[in-house]
N, C-alpha and C positions, 0 to 999 in steps of 0.2 A: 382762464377765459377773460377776454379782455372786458371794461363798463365803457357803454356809448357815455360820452363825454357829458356832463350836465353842460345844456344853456344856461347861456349866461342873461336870458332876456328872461323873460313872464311868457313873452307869447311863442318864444321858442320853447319851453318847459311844457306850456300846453299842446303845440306842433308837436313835438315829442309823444308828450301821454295819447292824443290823437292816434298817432300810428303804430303805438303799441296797442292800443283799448282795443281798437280796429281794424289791423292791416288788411282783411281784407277788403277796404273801402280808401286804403292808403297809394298814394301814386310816387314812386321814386323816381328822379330827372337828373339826370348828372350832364354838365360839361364832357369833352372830350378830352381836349388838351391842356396839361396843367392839371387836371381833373383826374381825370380814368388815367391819362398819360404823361410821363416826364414832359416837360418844355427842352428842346432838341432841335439842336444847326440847324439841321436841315427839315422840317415838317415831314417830309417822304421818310424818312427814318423813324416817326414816331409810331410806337408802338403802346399795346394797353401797359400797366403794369402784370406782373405775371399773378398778380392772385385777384386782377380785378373781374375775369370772368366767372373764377369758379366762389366766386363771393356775391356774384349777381345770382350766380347759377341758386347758389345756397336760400336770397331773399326773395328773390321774384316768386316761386310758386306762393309764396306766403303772402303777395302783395294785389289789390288791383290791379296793377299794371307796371311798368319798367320803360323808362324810356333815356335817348341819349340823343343832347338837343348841341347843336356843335355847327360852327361857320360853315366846316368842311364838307365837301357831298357828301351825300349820306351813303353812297356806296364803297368810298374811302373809309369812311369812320369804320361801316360793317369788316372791311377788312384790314386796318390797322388795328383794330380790336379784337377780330377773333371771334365777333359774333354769330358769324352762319353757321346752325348747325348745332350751336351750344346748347347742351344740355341742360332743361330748366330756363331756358331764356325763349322759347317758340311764341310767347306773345307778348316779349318786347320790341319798341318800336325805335325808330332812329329817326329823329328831326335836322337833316342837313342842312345845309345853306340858310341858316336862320329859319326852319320851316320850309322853304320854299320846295324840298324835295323830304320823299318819304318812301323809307324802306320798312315793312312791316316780314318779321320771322315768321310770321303763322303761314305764309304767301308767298315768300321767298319779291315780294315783288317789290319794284321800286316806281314810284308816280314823282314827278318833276314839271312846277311850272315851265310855261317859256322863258327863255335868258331874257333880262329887263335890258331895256334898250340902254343903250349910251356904254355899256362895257365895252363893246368892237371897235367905237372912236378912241376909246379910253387907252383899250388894247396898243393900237394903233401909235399912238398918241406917246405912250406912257416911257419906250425907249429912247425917244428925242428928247424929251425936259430932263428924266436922268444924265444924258448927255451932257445938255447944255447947265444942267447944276451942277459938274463935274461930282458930281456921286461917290464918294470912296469906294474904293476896291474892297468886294463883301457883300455889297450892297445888290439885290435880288431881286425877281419880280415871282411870285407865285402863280399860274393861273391857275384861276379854282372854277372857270369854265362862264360860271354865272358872276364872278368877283375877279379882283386882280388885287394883290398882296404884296407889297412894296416891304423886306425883308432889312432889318442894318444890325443883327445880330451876329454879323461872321465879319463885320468891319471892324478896325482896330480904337475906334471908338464911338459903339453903337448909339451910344446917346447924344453926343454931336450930330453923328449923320443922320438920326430919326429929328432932331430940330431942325438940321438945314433942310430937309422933303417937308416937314411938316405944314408950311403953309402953301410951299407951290402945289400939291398933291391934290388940299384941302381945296383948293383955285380950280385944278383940273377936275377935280368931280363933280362942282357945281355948275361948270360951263355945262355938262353931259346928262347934268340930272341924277348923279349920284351921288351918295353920301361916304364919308370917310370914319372907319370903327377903326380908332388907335387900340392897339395894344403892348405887348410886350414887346418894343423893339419892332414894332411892323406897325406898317397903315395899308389900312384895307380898304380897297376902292367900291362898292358896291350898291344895293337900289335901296330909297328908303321906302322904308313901311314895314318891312320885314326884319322880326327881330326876335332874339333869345323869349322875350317875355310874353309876345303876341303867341307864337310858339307854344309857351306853357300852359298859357292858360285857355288857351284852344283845347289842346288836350288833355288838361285837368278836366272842363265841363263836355266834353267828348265820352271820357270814360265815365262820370256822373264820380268823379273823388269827392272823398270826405277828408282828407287830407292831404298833405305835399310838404315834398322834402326836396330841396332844390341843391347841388352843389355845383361852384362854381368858383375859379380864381382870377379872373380880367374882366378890363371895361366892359367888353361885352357881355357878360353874366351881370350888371345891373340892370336888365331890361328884366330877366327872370326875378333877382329880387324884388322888383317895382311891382312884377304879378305876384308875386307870396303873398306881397304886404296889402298888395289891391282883394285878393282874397282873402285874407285872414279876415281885411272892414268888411268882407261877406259872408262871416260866420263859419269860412275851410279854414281849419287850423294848419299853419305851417311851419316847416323847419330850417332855416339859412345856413348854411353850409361853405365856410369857407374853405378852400383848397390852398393854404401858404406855407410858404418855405420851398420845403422837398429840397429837391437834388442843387436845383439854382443858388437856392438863399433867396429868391425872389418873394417879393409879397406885394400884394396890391393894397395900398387902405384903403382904401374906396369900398373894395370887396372887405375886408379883413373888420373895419369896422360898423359894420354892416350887419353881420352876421352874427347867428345866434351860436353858433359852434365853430372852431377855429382847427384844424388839423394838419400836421405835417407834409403837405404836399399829397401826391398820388398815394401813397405808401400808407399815410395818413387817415386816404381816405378810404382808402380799403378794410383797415382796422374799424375803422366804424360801421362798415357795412357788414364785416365779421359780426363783430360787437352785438349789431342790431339783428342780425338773424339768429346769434346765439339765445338773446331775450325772445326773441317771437318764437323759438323752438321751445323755450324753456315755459312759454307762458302756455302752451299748449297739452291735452294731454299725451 
């Protein structure tokens, strides 16, 4: 039986002892991709890892609540995951499009603000300036309906082609009133306000948590560790969760030194979530 990993902080040791003392007053929030799932060409291809549901299956009844806070619609994530229908997961929730859409398992149901204005220009927009930056061959555009996701992971040299979009992109989303969330090899066009951390901690004081366990591997999971750490100064103890390596080799510092616990990619973070149900079955009679 595997040991959930010791933090490396004071306040993650105590996030820690929090959601073991406690779980039933504990809330887990995981990333999608990078996270639950490999980072992959093509996003349409991603899938969970294969033991990340029946390892949720395992923690969840033990937990407050389970949730899966992710760019993506939330009706994409339910199904590149695998979560409709899972066994032991019926009152996990899915936070899509940074919060802005919500798929709850108890309900089967999915609630979705309106699309923020300025994507349709952007839309619109966004295949003439690739155009005219001559864009290398690789180079993508995602629509994620309420976002648009400028791709240079399949070009033969992603990190040139994400500097040359990087500033005209940044240019086009501010003429339209949108903001731009770099990640791995992508830029992502979308509205601001809405983010990973507004997200969490909606739904931390939603469910009424006594603690939180956040995992996350790119830029955009800083908004969730900015809530951990905003709640922790409010007396919920919380756990930082990085998601690095894995299959890529990739790691973010930003995330990586940030965090209160560091693990091998998706695969990585699976073992911890073993790990951590094996302890909460074992602390139990």
């Amino acid at each position: 039986m595997a040991a959930v990993p010791t933090p490396r902080t004071a306040a993650g040791r105590e996030g820690l002892a929090a959601i073991v003392g406690e779980p039933q007053r504990a809330v887990v929030a995981l990333d999608f991709d990078g996270t639950l799932a490999p980072i992959v060409a093509d996003p349409d291809e991603a899938r969970a890892h294969p033991g990340a549901v029946p390892a949720l299956s395992r923690l969840a009844p033990r937990l407050r609540a389970v949730a899966v806070i992710t760019g993506r619609p939330a009706d994409a994530a339910v199904r590149y995951a695998g979560l409709d229908g899972a066994a032991g997961l019926e009152h996990l929730t899915v936070l899509g499009a940074y919060g802005a859409e919500r798929w709850d398992a108890a309900s089967g149901s999915l609630n979705a603000a309106p699309p923020p204005p300025g994507v349709e220009a952007v839309r619109a927009e966004l295949p003439g300036l690739l155009s005219e930056l001559e864009a290398p061959p690789g180079t993508w555009t995602e629509d994620k309906g309420r976002a648009l996701a400028v791709h240079t992971r399949r070009t033969d040299d992603p990190a040139a082609a994400f500097t040359l979009l990087r500033a005209p992109l940044f240019a086009l989303a501010e003429r339209h009133g949108l903001m731009v969330e770099p990640g791995r090899m992508v830029l992502e066009l979308r509205a601001p306000g809405a983010d990973k951390g507004a997200a969490l901690e909606e739904y931390v004081r939603e469910v009424g948590a006594g603690a939180v366990l956040y995992g996350g591997d790119d830029l955009g999971d800083l908004a969730a560790f900015a809530a951990v750490e905003k709640l922790r100064g409010e007396g919920v103890p919380g756990l930082l969760v990085c998601s690095g390596g894995g299959d890529t080799g990739e790691r973010v510092p930003e995330i990586a030194d940030r965090a209160d616990v560091e693990v091998d990619g998706p695969s990585g973070v699976v073992q911890l979530l073993d790990a951590l149900a094996d302890m909460l079955a074992g602390s139990r009679p």
